[in-house]
N, C-alpha and C positions, 0 to 999 in steps of 0.2 A: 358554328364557324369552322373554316379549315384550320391543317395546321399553321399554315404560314402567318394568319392572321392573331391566333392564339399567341404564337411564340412573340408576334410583334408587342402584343397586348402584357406580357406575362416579362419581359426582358427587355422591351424597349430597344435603344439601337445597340446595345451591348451584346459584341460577339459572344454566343456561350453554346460549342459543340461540345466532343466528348472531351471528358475529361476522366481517366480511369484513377481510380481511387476514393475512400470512403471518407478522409475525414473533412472535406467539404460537406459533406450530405448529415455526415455525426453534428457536425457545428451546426447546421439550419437547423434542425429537428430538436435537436436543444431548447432552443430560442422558444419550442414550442409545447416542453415537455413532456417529448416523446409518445408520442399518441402511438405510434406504432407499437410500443410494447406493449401496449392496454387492451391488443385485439389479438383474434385467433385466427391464426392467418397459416393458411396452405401455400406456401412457397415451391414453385414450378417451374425449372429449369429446361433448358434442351434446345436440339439444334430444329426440328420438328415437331410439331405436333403439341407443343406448349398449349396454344386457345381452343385444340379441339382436349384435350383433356381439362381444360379449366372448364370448357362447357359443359360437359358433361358433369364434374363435377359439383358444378355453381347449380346446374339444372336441377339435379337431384336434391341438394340442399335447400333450395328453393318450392321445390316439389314434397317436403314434410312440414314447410310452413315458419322455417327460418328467414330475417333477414341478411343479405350476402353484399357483399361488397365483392365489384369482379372488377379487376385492372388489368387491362391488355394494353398491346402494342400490336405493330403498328395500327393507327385508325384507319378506315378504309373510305367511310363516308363522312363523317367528321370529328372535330376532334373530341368533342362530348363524350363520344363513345367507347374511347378508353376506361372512363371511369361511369362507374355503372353499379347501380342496388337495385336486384329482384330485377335485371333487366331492364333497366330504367337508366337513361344517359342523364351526368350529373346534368340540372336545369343553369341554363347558360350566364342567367344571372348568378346566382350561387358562384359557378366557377370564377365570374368576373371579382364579383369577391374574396375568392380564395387567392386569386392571380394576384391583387392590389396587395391581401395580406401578405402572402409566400412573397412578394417580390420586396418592399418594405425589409423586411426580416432579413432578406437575402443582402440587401447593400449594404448590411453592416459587417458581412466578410468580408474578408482578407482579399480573397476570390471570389469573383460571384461564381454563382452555380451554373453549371450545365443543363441546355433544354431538361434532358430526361430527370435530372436532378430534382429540378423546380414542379414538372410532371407529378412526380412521384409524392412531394409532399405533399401537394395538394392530396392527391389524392388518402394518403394517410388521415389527413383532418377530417376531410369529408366522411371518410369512412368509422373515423374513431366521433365525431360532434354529430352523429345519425343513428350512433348507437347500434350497428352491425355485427348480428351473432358470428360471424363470420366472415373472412376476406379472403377469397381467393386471388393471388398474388403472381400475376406471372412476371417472370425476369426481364429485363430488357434486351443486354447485350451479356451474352458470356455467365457469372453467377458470382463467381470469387469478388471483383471490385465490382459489382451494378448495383446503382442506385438503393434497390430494393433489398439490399442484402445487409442494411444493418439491423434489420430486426435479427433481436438475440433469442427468442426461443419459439421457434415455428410450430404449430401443432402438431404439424406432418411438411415434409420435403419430398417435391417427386420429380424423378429427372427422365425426361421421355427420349425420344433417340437420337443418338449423336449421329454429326454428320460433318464436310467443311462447310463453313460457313464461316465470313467476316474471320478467316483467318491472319491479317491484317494486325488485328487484336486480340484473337485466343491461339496462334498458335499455326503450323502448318502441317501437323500430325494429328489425327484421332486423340492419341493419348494427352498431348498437350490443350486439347479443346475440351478434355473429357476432364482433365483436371480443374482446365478454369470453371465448369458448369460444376464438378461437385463440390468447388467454394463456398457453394449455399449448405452441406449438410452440417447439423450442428448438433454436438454433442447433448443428450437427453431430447431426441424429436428423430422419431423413426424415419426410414427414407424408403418411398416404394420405387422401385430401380423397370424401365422397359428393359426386357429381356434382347437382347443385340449381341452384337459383335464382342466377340471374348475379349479384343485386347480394353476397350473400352469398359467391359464388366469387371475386369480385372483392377482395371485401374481406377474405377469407383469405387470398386467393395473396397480395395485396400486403404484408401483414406476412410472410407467408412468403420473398417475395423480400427483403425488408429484413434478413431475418436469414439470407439466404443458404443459404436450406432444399431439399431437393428433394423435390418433391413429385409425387405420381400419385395419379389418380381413377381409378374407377372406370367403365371404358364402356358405355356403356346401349348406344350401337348393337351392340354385340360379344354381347348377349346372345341365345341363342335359346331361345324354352319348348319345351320338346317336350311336357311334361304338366303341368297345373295343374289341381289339385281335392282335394276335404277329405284324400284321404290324402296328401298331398303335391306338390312340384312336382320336376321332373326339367329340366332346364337343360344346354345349351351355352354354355360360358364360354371363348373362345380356345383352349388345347390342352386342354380338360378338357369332355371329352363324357361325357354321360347322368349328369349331376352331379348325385345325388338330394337334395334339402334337406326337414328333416323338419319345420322350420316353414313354417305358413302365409300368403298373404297374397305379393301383387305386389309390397308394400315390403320383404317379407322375401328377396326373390330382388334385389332391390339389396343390401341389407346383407349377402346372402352375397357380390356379385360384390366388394363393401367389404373386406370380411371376406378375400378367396382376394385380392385384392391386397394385402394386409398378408403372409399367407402368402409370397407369393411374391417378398415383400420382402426377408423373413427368411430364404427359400432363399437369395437375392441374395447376404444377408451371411455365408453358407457354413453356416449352421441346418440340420443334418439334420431335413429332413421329406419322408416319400416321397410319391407321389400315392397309394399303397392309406387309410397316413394322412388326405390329405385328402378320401379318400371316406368314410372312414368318421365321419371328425370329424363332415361335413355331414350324413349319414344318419343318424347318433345322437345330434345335439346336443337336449338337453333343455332347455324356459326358459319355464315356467307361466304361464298367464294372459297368453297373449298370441296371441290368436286359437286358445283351448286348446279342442278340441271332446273333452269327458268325457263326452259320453254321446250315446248315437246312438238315434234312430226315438223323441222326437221327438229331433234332435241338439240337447244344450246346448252353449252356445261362453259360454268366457269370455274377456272382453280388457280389459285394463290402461288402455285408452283414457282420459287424466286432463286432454288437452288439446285444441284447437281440431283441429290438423293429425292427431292420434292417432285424434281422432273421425272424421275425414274419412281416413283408412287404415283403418280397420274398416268405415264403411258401404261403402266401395265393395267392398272385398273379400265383405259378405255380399251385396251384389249382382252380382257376380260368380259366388259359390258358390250362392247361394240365389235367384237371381233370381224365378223363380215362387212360393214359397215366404211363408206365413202367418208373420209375423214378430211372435213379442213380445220386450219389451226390459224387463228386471228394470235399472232405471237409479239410481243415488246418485252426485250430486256434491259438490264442497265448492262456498263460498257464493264462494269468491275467485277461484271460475275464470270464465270467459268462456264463462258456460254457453245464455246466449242463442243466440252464434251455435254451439253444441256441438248445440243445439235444431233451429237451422234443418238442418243435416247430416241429423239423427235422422228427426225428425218424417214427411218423405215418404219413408221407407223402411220404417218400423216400422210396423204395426197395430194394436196396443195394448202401454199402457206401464204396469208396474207400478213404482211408486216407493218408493227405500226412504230411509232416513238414514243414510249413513256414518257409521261409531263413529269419529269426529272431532269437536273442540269448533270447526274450522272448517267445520262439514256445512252444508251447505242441509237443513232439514228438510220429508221427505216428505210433507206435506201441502203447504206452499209448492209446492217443485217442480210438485206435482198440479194446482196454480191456474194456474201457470205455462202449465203445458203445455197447461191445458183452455184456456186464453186466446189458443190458438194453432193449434187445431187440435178438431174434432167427434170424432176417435178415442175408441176406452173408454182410460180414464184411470182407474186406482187407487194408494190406497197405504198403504204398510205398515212401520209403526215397528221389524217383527220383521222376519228377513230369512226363516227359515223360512216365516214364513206367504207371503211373497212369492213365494218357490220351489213352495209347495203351490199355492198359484191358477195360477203359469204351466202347471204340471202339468194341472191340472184344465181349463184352455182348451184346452191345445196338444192335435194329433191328431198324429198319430207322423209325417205328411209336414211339422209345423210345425215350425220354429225358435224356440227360445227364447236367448234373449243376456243376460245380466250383464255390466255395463260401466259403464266412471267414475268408475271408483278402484280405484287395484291394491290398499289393505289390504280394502275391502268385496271385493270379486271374490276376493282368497285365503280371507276366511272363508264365501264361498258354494262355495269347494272343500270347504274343511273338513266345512261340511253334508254337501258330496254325498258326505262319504268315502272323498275322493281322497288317498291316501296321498304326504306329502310329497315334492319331488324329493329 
């Protein structure tokens, strides 16, 4: 089912968006006593890159014969797919059940709960009544008040790279978005930290020192490429040579070195995981729409890119991969992103842009954007209220050595899989 349908199913006609704070979420989980503190759960914060290091993660642990509990946001193709064991979307009756439960329970707040609220429990029951050696747990919005963050003792915490994002509600500085994401580290549960921007590191470790945390980053200079290009990248990381990762993209060879430091965290605390394990975890981790190239000669790539820093990790990488290469960009943003400077990123790397409307009532609409961009730039500039008709023109330009890219929002970019009849992960 989508989301809109889930949430009708699960809340009924009761308004319930965000609502920041915990002790709504402490009172439902009560009710149900506390399944989340009965599991071992990997708590995963940040402004990027959260699902591609859950995957990598969840892969691995999956890959020596654990069962995993993996919770993401947002879903791309439907809402099932948030919650997920060994790969597997919770089955839709199941949820229906949990929905009837979790909402029950819920009316006898004070408040009812928030969508992601009610999300979240379910998936705690699911994940604690299935009996999962492990949950990897990513954040929703921010880390200090989200949903997920009353569990009291995390196995491990790992916070990937800060960026703006939904400043709105963490904050209009680094520092203050870097504080609400280290809300999740908690005293006794080590924290592996992406190596970034100093003022950012600064201002994690020192909550992290305050509460008496141990922490390890990840080292950039320890890294060596041996191969990088569309089918992959191959990597030396300290004792773990010709390390193949099956995602793309230079930011993605951080979040895997993110990623195999968590791993080797979890060795530390006596965690059977072999190295065949972690090669295999890294060599078959699956995670759509994120620098996904579905179709080759002309190659389509799709990427989830929804914010300033996101945008700037895909153009470099398609100039990287594509550097000579005739570039069109099937582009939809929403109207509340910081899509000017997402523009400037863009603009000198693409050739022409075809624009669409994200099926959002927060969408910038594709004729805007098209004024936008013609105001900025002599490129051919089109656009297109249908997303099919958009995909049929990039077709019709591209020549089989061209690139075409969709990007700028992960729900438009999963329904331009859907078109292309890319069978779900």
């Amino acid at each position: 089912m989508n989301y809109e349908t889930a949430m009708l199913k699960l809340r009924g006609k009761v308004c319930s968006g965000i609502k920041m704070g915990l002790n709504n979420m402490i009172e439902l989980m009560e009710k149900f006593d506390n399944p989340q503190d009965k599991l071992k759960i990997i708590h995963i914060a940040g402004t990027n890159g959260k699902g591609s290091c859950s995957s990598f993660i969840n892969s691995v642990l999956i890959s020596q014969g654990y069962k995993v509990g993996l919770f993401t946001s947002p879903s791309i193709f439907n809402f099932e797919e948030r919650i997920r064991i060994n790969n597997e979307n919770i089955k839709e009756d199941i949820l229906l059940d949990l929905m009837k439960e979790v909402r029950e329970k819920a009316k006898e707040l004070k408040v009812f709960p928030a969508d992601f609220e009610l999300i979240t429990a379910i998936a705690f029951l699911y994940f604690y009544r299935e009996n999962c050696d492990f949950v990897v747990l990513e954040v929703g919005l921010g880390g200090r008040l989200d949903a997920t963050n009353i569990i009291k003792n995390p196995l491990l915490t790992l916070i990937t790279s800060i960026s703006f994002d939904h400043q709105q509600f963490l904050g209009n500085t680094l520092e203050s978005i870097a504080t609400e994401k280290a809300g999740i580290i908690k005293k006794g549960s080590d924290l592996i930290l992406y190596s970034q921007d100093k003022k950012v590191m600064d201002t994690i470790l020192n909550i992290a020192k305050e509460k008496n945390v141990k922490y390890f980053t990840n080292d950039l200079k320890k890294i060596e490429i041996l191969e990088n290009n569309t089918n992959g990248e191959i990597i030396n990381y300290k004792n773990y040579k010709n390390l193949k990762i099956a995602l793309l993209g230079n930011h993605q060879i951080k979040n895997a070195t993110l990623s195999l430091e968590a791993i080797l965290n979890l060795k530390d605390k006596k965690i059977k995981i072999s190295d065949e394990s972690v090669y295999n975890g890294f060599k078959n981790v699956i995670w759509p729409c994120r620098f996904e190239i579905i179709k080759r000669k002309p190659d389509f790539i799709l990427d989830g890119a929804h914010n300033v820093d996101g945008i700037d990790k895909f153009v470099k990488n398609i100039n990287v991969y594509y550097e000579k290469n005739k570039k069109i960009a099937i582009f939809g943003v929403l109207a509340d992103k910081d899509y000017y400077d997402m523009l400037k990123k863009i603009i000198p790397t693409f050739d022409v842009f075809l624009t669409v409307t994200p099926d959002s009532q927060r969408a910038m609409k594709s004729e805007k954007l098209k004024e936008i961009i013609q105001g900025l730039t002599k490129k051919e500039v089109y656009s297109f209220e249908n997303y099919q008709q958009a995909i049929k023109k990039a077709f019709e330009i591209a020549k089989k050595d061209d690139i075409i890219s969709a990007f700028g929002s992960l729900y438009f970019v999963g329904e331009v899989r859907n078109l292309m009849c890319i069978e779900d992960f």
